[in-house]
N, C-alpha and C positions, 0 to 999 in steps of 0.2 A: 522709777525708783524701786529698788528691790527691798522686799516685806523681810523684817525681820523673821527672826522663829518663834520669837515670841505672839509677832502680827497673824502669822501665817497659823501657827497652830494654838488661837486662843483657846480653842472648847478644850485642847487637852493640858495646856496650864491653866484652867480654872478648873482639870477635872483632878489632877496631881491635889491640890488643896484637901482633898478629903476622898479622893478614890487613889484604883490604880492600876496600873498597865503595867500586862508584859507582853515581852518583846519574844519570842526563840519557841524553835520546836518543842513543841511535850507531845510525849507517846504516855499518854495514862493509861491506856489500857484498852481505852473507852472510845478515844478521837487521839487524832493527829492536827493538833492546836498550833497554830503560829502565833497567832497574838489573839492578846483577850483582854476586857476592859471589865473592872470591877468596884464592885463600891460594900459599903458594909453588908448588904442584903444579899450578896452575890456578884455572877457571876451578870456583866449586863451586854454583853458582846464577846462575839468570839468568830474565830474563823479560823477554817484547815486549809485557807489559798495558800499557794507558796506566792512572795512578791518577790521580784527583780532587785529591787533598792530600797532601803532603809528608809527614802522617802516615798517611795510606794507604798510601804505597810502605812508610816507616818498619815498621808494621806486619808486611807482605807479608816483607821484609827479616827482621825479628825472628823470623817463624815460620818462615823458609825457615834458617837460620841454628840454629834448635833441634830443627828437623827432622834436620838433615846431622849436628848434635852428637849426636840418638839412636841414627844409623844406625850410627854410627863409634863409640857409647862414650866419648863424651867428655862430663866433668864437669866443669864452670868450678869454682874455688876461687878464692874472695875472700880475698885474703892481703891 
């Protein structure tokens, strides 16, 4: 049975709720950013990889995102 999107990338629809990600090249000046994961405090992930496919970064995203939830103690609840 194949996992929805929703199944497949829970930590980043519980993280959409109150953070947020983007997706595309930025040249600031500073880095060469493809995707970055953020929330009120900042800035909580980021990376200069190039990925192949949309669900390569997706992927990259999802464990970068349940990584920071292990460090911090944080549990998503599906209400």
């Amino acid at each position: 049975m194949t996992q929805s999107i929703d199944e497949k990338y829970r930590n980043i629809r519980m993280w959409m709720a109150d953070g947020g990600i983007e997706i595309g090249y930025c040249d600031s000046g500073y880095t060469n950013v493809t995707a970055r994961v953020v929330d009120d405090g900042g800035v909580v992930w980021e990376t200069e990889e190039t990925f192949t496919s949309l669900e390569a970064v997706l992927d990259a995203i999802e464990a970068a995102i349940a990584d920071w939830c292990k460090q911090t103690g944080i549990e998503w609840r599906d209400d």
